[in-house]
C-alpha positions as CSV (number, residue, x, y, z in Angstrom):
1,X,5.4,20.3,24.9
2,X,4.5,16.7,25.9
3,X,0.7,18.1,27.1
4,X,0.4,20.1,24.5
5,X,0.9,16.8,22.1
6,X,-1.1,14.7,24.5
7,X,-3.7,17.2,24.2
8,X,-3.9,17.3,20.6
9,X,-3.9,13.3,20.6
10,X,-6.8,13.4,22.7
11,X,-9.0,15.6,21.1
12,X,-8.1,17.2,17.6
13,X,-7.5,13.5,16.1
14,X,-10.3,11.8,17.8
15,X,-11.9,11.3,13.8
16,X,-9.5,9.1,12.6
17,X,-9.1,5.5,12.6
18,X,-7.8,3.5,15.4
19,X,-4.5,2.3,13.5
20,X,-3.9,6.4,12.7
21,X,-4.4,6.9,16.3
22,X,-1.8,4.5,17.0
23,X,0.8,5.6,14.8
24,X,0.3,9.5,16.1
25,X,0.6,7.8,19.3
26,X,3.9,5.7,18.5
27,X,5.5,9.0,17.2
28,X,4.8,10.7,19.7
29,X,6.1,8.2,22.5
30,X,9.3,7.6,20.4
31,X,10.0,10.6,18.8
32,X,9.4,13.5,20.4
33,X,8.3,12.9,24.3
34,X,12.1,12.0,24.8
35,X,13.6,14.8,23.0
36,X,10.9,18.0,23.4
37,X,8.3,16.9,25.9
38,X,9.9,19.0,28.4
39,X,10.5,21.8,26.9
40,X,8.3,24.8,27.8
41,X,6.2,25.9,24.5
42,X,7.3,29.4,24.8
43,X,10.7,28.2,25.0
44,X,11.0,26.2,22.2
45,X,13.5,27.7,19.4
46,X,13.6,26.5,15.6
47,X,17.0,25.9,15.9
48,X,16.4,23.5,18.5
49,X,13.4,22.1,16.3
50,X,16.1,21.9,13.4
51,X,18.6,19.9,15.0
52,X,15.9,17.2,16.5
53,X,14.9,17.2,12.9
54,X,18.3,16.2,11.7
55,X,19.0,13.8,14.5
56,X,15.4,12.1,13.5
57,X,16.5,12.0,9.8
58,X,19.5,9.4,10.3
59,X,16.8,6.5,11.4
60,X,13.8,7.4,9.8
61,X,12.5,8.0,6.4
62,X,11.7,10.8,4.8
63,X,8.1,9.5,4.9
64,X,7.4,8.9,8.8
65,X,10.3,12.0,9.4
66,X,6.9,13.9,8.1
67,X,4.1,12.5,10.2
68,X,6.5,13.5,12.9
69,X,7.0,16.6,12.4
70,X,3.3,16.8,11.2
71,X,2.3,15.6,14.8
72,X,4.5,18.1,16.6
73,X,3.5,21.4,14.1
74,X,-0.2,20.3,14.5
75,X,0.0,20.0,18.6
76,X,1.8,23.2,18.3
77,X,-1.2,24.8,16.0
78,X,-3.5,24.1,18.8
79,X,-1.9,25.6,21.5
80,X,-1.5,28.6,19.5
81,X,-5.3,28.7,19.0
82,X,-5.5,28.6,22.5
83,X,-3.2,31.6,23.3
84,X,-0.4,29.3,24.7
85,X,2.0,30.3,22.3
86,X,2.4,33.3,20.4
87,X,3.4,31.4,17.2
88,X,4.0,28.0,15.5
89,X,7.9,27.3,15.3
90,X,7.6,24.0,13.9
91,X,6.4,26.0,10.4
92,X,9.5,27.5,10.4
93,X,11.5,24.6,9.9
94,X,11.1,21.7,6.8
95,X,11.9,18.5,7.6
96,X,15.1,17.1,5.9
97,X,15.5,13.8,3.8
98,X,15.7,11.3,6.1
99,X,17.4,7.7,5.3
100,X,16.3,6.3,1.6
101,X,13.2,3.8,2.6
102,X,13.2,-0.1,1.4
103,X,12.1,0.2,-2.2
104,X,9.2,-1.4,-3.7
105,X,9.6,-4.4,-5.8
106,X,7.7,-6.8,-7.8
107,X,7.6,-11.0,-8.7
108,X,9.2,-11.8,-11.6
109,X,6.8,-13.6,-14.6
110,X,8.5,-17.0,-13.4
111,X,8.3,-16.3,-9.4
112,X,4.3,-15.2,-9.4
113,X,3.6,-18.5,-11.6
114,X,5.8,-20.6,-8.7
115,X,4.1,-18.2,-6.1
116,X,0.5,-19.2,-7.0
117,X,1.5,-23.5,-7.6
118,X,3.1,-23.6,-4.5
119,X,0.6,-21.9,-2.1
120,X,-2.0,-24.1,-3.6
121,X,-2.3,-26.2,-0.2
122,X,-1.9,-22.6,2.3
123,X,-5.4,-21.0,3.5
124,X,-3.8,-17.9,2.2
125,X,-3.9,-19.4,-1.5
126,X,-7.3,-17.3,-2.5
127,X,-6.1,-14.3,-0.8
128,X,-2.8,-14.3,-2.6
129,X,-4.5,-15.1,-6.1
130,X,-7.0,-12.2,-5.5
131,X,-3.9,-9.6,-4.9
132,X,-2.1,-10.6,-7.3
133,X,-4.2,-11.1,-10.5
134,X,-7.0,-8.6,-10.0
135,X,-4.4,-6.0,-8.4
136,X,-6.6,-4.9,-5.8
137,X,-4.7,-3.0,-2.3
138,X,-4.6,-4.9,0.7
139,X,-7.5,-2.8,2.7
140,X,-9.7,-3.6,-0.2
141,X,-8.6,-7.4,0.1
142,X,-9.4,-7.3,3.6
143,X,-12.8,-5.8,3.6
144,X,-14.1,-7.7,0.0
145,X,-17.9,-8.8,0.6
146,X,-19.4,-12.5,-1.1
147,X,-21.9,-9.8,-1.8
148,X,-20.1,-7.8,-4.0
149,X,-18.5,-11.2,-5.5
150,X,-20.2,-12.3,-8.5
151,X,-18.7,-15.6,-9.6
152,X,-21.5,-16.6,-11.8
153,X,-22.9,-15.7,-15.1
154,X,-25.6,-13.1,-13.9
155,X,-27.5,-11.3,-16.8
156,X,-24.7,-12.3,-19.4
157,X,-21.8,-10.5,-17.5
158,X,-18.6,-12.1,-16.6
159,X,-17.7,-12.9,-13.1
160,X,-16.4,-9.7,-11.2
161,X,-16.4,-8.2,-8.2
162,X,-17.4,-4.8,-7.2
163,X,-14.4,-3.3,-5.0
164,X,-16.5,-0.8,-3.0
165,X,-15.1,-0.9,0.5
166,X,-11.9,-1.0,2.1
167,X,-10.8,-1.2,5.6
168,X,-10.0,2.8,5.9
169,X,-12.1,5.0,8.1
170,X,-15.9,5.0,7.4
171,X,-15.4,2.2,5.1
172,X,-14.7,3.7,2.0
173,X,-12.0,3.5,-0.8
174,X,-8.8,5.4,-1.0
175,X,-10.2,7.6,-3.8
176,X,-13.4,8.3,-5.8
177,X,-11.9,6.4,-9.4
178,X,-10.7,3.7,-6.4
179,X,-14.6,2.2,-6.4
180,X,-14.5,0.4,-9.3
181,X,-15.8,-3.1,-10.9
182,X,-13.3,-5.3,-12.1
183,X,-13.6,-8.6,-14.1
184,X,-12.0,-11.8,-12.4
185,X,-10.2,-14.5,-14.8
186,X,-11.6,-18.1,-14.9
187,X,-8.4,-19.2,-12.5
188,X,-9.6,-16.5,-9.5
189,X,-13.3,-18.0,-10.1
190,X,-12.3,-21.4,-9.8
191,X,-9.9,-20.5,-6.7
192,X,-12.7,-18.2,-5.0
193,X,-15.7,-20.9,-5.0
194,X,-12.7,-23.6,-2.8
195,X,-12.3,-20.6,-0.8
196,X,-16.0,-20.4,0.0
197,X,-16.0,-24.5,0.4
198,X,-13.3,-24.0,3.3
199,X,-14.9,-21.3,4.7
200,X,-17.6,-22.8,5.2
201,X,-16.0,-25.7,7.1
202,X,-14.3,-22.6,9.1
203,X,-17.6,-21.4,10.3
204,X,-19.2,-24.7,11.0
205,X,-16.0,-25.6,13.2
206,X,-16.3,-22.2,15.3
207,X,-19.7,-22.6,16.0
208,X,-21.3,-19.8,18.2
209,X,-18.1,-17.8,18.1
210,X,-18.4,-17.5,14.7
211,X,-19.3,-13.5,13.5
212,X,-20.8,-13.4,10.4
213,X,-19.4,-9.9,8.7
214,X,-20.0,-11.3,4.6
215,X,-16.1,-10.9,4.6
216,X,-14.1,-13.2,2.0
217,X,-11.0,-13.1,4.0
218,X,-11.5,-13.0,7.7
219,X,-10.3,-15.1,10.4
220,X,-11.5,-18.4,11.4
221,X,-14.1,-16.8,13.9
222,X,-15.5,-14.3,11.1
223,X,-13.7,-11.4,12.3
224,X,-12.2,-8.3,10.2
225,X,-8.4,-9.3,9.6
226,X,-5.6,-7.6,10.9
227,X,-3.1,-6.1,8.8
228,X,-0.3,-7.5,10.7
229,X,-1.4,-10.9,11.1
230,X,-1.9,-11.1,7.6
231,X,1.5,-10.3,6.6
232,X,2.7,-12.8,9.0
233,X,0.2,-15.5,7.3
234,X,1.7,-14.6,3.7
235,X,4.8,-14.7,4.5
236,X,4.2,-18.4,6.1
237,X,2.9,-18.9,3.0
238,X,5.4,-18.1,0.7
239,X,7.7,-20.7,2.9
240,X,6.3,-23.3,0.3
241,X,7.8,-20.7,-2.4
242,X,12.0,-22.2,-3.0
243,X,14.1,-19.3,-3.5
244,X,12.0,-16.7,-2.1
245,X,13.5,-14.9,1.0
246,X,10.0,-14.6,2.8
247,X,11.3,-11.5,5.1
248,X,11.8,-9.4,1.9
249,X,7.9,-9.1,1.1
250,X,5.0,-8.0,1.5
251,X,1.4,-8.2,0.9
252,X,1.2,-4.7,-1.1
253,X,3.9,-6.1,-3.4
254,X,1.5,-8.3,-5.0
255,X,0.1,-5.6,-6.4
256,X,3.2,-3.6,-7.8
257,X,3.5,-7.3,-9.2
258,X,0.2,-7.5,-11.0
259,X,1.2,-3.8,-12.7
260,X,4.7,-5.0,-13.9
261,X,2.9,-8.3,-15.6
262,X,0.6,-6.1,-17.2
263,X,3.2,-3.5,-18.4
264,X,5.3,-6.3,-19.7
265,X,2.3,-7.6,-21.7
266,X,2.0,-4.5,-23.7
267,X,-1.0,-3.2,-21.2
268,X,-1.1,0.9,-22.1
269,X,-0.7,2.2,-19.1
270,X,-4.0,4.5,-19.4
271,X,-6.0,1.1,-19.1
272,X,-3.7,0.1,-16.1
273,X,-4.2,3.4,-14.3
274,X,-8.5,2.7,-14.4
275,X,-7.8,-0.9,-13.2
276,X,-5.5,0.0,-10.3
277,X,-8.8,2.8,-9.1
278,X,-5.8,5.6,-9.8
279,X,-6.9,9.3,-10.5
280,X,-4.6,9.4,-13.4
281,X,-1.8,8.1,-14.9
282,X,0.2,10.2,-13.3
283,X,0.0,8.4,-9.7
284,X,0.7,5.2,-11.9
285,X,3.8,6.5,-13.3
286,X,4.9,7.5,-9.8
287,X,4.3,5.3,-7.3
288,X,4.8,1.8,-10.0
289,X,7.7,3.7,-12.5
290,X,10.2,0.7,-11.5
291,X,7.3,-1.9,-13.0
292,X,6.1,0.3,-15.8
293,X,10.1,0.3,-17.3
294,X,8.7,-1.9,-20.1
295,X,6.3,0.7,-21.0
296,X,8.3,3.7,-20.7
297,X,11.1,2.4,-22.9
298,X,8.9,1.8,-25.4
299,X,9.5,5.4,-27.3
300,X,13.4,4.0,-27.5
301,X,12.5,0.4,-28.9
302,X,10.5,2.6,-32.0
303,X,12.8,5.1,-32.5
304,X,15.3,1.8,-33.0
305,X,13.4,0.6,-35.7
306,X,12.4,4.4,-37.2
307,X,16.0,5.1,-37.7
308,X,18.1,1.8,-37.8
309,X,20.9,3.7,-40.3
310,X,22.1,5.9,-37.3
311,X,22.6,2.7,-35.5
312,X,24.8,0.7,-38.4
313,X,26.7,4.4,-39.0
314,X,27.9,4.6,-35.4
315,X,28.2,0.8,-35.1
316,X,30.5,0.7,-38.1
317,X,33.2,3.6,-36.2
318,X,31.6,6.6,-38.4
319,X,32.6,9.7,-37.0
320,X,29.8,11.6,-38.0
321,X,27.1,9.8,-36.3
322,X,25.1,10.9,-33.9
């Protein structure tokens, strides 16, 4: 089993990104070499894949229990192909629900206002402002061109910037409603141009090491950000934040933020959905239902007001009322 999987790692996935590589990797090593590497392919039962399914599911989500079992099925598909197994058992068996994952959260009104005054001073400052009021996902935050910036007035549009890229595979955005051109507010501008002041001191303090990509947010030598480092950077910046537990977020949530300030506003969540580069409301409604709750309780708050007599009757003990 464990050639079979390196074999597949080698070769079948050799399209994707690094960071996919790595991950299919990780699984692997963690996962499933320990457990199944030794078994021989021809050998390998459902019931046995069952029960390694199970024992997975008490420390992993139901998310990740997936890629696993997605890496294993696929390693096993090839071999099949190949005529070293007669059939795929992984197909045979689902994988369970594994342990509930951390759930998704957003700033309150009061915490993104403290968030954005007390970051002021922190390198991450633009980077934080850009997530949070023009909603953008981290890999498009990470791979935003000054080209595709537009902070002036240029034939009597509004600043903007055209989100066209992101850090996935090939370059591209998630989706084809993800490339989309959004307008920036006067606070973003005003934040954006410092941002370009300071990088500009970045680039003239590293010298020859400095790599030119057109990025807005890279390092201090030019280079494409990592995703890790920059969660460790915006958590070092929300240090400056009182009464923020920096451990408990992330940069994605900065975006789950910008929808629930939106929502609570009154935003109709069909103009939300074409600002977050979302196929349809649908994904809105089901990845960001906890920050849409203003929105979707709105068919209560009018019926309140449609039919305020049913609310006195039962308020008043009637019997009779619904």
């Amino acid at each position: 089993m464990a050639q079979a999987v390196e074999d597949w790692l080698e070769f079948e996935r050799s399209t994707v990104g690094k960071k996919t590589k790595e991950g299919n990797e990780e699984k692997y090593r963690l996962h499933i070499k320990p457990y199944l590497g030794a078994r021989r392919l021809k050998d390998l039962r459902p019931d046995e894949v069952d029960r390694w399914l199970v024992m997975l599911s008490a420390s992993l989500s139901t998310s990740t229990l997936k890629q696993v079992r997605s890496v294993l099925g696929r390693s096993m598909r090839r071999a099949m192909k190949r005529g070293l197994v007669e059939r795929n058992v992984v197909e045979l068996c689902p994988a369970p629900t594994g342990r509930p994952g951390r759930p998704s959260k957003s700033l309150t009104l009061q915490q993104a206002s403290d968030v954005l005054d007390k970051t002021r001073g922190h390198h991450m400052h633009a980077y934080i402002a850009v997530s949070l009021l023009v909603g953008l996902r981290p890999e498009e935050v990470r791979a935003l061109r000054w080209s595709r910036v537009h902070l002036v007035d240029e034939d009597q549009r509004v600043p903007h910037v055209e989100v066209w890229r992101s850090v996935r595979v090939g370059g591209d955005v998630k989706t084809r409603k993800s490339r989309r051109t959004l307008a920036i507010s006067g606070y973003v501008v005003a934040v954006l141009e410092r941002h370009r002041q300071d990088q500009a001191e970045w680039r003239e303090a590293a010298g020859p090491r400095w790599e030119d990509h057109d990025l807005v947010f890279p390092s201090r030598l030019g280079t494409e950000q990592d995703a890790h480092n920059v969660r460790r950077m915006f958590r070092d910046a929300l240090k400056q934040v009182p009464g923020l537990d920096v451990t408990q977020w992330t940069p994605y949530e900065l975006r789950h933020s910008f929808v629930s300030i939106l929502s609570e506003r009154g935003l109709a969540i069909e103009e939300i959905s074409r600002l977050m580069g979302h196929s349809g409301t649908a994904v809105t409604e089901l990845v960001y239902r906890h920050e849409l709750r203003p929105v979707l309780e709105a068919g209560a708050s009018v019926m309140d007001t449609v039919f305020p007599s049913l609310n006195a009757k039962s308020e008043d003990g009637d019997d009779d009322a619904p």
